[in-house]
C-alpha positions as MATLAB code, in Angstrom:
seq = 'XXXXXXXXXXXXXXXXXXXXXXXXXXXXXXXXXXXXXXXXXXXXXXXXXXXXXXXXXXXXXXXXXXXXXXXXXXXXXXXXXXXXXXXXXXXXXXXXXXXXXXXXXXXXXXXXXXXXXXXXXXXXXXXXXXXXXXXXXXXXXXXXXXXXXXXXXXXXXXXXXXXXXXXXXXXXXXXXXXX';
ca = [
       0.000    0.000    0.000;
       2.349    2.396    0.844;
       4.786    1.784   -2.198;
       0.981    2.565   -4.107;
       0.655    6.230   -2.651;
       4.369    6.959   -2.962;
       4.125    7.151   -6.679;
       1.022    8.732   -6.376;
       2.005   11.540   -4.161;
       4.817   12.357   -6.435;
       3.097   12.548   -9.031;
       0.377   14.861   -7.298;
       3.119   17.304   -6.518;
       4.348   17.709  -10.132;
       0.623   17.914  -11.288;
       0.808   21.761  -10.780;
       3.867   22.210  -12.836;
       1.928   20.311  -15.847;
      -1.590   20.930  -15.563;
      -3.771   23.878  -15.663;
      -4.625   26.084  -13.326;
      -8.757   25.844  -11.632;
      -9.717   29.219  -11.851;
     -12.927   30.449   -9.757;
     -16.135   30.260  -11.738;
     -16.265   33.694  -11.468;
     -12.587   34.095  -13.306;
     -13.929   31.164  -15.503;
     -17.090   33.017  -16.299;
     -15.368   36.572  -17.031;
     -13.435   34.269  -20.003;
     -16.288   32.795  -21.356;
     -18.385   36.169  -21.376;
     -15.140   37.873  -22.828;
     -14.484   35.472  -25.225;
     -18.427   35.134  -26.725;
     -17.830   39.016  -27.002;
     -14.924   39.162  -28.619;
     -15.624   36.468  -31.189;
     -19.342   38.378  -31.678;
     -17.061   41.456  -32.624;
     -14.611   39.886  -34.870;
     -17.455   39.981  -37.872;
     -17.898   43.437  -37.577;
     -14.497   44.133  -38.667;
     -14.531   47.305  -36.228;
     -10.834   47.354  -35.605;
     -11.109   50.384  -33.399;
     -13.806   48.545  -31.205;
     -11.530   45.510  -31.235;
      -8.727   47.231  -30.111;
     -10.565   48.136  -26.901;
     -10.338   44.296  -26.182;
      -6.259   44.943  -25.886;
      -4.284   44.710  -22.607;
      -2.517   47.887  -22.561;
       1.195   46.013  -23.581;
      -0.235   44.253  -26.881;
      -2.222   48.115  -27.240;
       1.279   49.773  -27.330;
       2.779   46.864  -29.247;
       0.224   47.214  -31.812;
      -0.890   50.479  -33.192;
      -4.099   51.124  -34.865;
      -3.062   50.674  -38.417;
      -1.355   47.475  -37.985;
      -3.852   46.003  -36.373;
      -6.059   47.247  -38.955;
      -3.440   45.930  -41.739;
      -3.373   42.828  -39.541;
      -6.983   42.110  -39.540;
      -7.655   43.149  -43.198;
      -5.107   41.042  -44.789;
      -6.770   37.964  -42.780;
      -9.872   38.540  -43.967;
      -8.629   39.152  -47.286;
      -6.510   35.480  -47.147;
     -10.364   34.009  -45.991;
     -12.122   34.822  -49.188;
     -14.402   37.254  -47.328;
     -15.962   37.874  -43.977;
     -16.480   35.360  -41.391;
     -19.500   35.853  -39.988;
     -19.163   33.292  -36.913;
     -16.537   32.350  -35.211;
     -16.948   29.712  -31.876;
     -14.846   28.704  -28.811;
     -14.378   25.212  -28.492;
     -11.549   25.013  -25.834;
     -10.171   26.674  -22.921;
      -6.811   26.140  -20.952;
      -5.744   28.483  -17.785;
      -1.782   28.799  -17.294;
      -0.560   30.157  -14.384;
       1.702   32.963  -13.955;
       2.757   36.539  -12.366;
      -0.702   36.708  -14.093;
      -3.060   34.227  -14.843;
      -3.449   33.559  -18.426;
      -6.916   31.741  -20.545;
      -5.855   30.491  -24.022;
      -9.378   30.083  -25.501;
      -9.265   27.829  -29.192;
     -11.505   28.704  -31.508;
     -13.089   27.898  -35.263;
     -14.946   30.344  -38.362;
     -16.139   29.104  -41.543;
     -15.350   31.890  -44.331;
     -17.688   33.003  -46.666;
     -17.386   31.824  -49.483;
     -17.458   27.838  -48.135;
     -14.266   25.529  -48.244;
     -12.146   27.951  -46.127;
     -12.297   28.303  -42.470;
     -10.158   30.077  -39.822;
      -8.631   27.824  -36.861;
      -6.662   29.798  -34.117;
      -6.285   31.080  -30.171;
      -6.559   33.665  -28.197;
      -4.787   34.457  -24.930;
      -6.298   36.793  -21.745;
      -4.521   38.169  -19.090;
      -6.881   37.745  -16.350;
      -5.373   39.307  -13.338;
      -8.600   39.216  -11.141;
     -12.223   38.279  -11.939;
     -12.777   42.217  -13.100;
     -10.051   42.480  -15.137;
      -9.432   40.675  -18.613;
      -7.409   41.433  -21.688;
      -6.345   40.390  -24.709;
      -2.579   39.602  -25.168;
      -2.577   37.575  -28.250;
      -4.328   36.215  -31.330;
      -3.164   33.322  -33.727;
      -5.715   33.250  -36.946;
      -4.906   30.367  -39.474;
      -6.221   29.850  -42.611;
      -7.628   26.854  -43.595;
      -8.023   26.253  -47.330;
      -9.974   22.622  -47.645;
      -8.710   21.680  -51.321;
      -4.810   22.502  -50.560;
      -5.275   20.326  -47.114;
      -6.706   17.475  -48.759;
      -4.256   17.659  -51.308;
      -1.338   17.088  -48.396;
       0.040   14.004  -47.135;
      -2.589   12.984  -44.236;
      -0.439   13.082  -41.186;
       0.660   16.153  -42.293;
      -2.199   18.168  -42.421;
      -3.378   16.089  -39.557;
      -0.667   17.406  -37.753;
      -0.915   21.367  -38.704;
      -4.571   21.388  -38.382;
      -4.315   20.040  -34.621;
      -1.274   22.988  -34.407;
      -3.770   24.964  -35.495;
      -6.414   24.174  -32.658;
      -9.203   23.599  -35.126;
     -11.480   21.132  -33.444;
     -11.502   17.774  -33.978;
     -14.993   17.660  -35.661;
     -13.439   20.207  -38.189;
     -10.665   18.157  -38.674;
     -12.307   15.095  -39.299;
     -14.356   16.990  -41.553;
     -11.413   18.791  -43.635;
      -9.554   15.682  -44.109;
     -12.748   13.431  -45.553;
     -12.817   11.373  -42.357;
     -16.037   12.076  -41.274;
     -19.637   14.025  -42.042;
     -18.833   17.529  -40.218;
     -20.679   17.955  -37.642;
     -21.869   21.115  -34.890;
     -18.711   21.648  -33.291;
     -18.176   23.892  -30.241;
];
């Protein structure tokens, strides 16, 4: 029994060092309502308004017109507007500041071309939340079935598109609802 709970306590004590962090539900809660915002804007195209979503460092490190130049040229890469985009996973990382890395998925308009990506909060305290970072991908359907499985297996799980999606994109599977 005891050589049982010695393996098991050490492996408790790392746990910290490799799993994420249990926020409150009220830290979890700020996330999700900051997130569904956020992702509600990102159709728009209102840089300005986006912008507002910054934590002052990424604000300084990224002046209106490259965000805007930013932004534009993704939407441009697309095909066209996205008009949805949806969470579909959230990991907390500890820190001088706790951090939310929230994955999430758009289908561009036209079809065949979705956006897979994350975005990172700063989440000092339950009333405070910014955004520190955004990863968009671009997800052409035709060049990623034309690519050696595992390989485009690979960069679309890189890419935090959702399984579903993947499935999907690769000709696994029907899509399905995902997120």
């Amino acid at each position: 029994m005891r050589s049982a709970l010695i393996p098991a306590i050490l492996l408790w004590l790392s746990a910290p060092a490799l799993a994420q962090v249990a926020p409150s539900e009220a830290v979890a809660g700020r996330v999700a309502e900051a997130s569904e915002a956020w992702f509600d804007l990102l159709p728009s195209a209102d840089f300005e308004a986006e912008r507002g979503y910054f934590t002052p460092s990424l604000a300084n490190t990224m002046p209106p017109a490259r965000w805007a130049e930013f932004r534009r040229a993704t939407i441009a890469r697309s095909g066209g507007a996205t008009p949805r985009y949806r969470g579909h996973g959230l990991t907390f990382y500890p820190g001088d500041t706790l951090r939310a890395a929230v994955d999430f998925w758009g289908e561009a308009v036209p079809g065949d071309i979705y956006i897979c990506g994350y975005v990172v909060w700063a989440v000092p305290d339950a009333s405070q939340i910014g955004l520190t970072r955004m990863e968009e991908n671009i997800v052409e359907v035709t060049l990623f079935r034309a690519m050696d499985q595992d390989d485009a297996l690979q960069t679309l799980t890189n890419w935090r598109c959702p399984d579903g999606l993947v499935r999907a994109i690769l000709g696994l599977s029907q899509p399905e609802e995902t997120g």
